[in-house]
N, C-alpha and C positions, 0 to 999 in steps of 0.2 A: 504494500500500500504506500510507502513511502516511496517509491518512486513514483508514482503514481502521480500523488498530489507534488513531488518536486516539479515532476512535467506540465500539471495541470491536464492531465488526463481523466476521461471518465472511466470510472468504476464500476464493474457490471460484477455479480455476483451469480453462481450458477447453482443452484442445489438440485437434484435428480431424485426423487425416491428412492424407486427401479432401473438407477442411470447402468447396473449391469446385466440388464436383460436385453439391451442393446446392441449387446457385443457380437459379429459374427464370427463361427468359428471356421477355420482353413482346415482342420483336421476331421476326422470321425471321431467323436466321443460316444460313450455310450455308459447307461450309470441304470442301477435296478429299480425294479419299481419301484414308486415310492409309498411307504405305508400306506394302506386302507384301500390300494390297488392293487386290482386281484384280474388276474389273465388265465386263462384257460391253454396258456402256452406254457410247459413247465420251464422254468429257466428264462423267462422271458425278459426284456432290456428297452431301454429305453435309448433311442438314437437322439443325440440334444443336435440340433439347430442354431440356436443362440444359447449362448452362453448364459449360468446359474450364478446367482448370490454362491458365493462358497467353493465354486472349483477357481483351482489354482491359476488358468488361461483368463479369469472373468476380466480382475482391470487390464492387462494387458490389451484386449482385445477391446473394451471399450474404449480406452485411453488412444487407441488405433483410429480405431472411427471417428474420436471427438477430433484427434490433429487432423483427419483428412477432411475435418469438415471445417474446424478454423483455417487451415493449408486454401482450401477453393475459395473462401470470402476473402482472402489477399492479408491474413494472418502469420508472423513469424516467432519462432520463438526468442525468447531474448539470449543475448549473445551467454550471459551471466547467469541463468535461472532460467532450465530448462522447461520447469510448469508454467512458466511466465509466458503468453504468446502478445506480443504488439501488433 
């Protein structure tokens, strides 16, 4: 923030709820059902899609998406502070 207001820049804040259900994944994952779901498949799995609160790929893969979408609106990140984008 302090640089911020040294620059006289404005301040935008972002909070996500679900900001990791956003995330796509490049790989196959696949995780068991999840309690109180019941398949008639013995041994059956769940193929994920987008990425879950709790596996290990979530912020990467959303962290991915949010640069490629500040990167198109003419966003960089700062030379000093990687999470920082101007």
């Amino acid at each position: 923030m302090t640089v911020a207001v040294k620059r006289g820049w404005k301040l935008h804040q972002l909070d996500v709820n679900n900001a990791f259900l956003h995330g796509d994944l490049h790989k196959e994952i696949y995780m068991k059902l999840p309690l109180g779901v019941h398949s008639s498949i013995p041994n059956a799995v769940c193929k994920l899609t987008k990425s879950l609160y709790g596996l290990k790929q979530a912020f990467r893969q959303w962290y991915a998406k949010l640069n490629e979408f500040l990167f198109k609106r003419g966003y960089a990140h700062s030379e000093n502070y990687y999470y920082l984008f101007c």
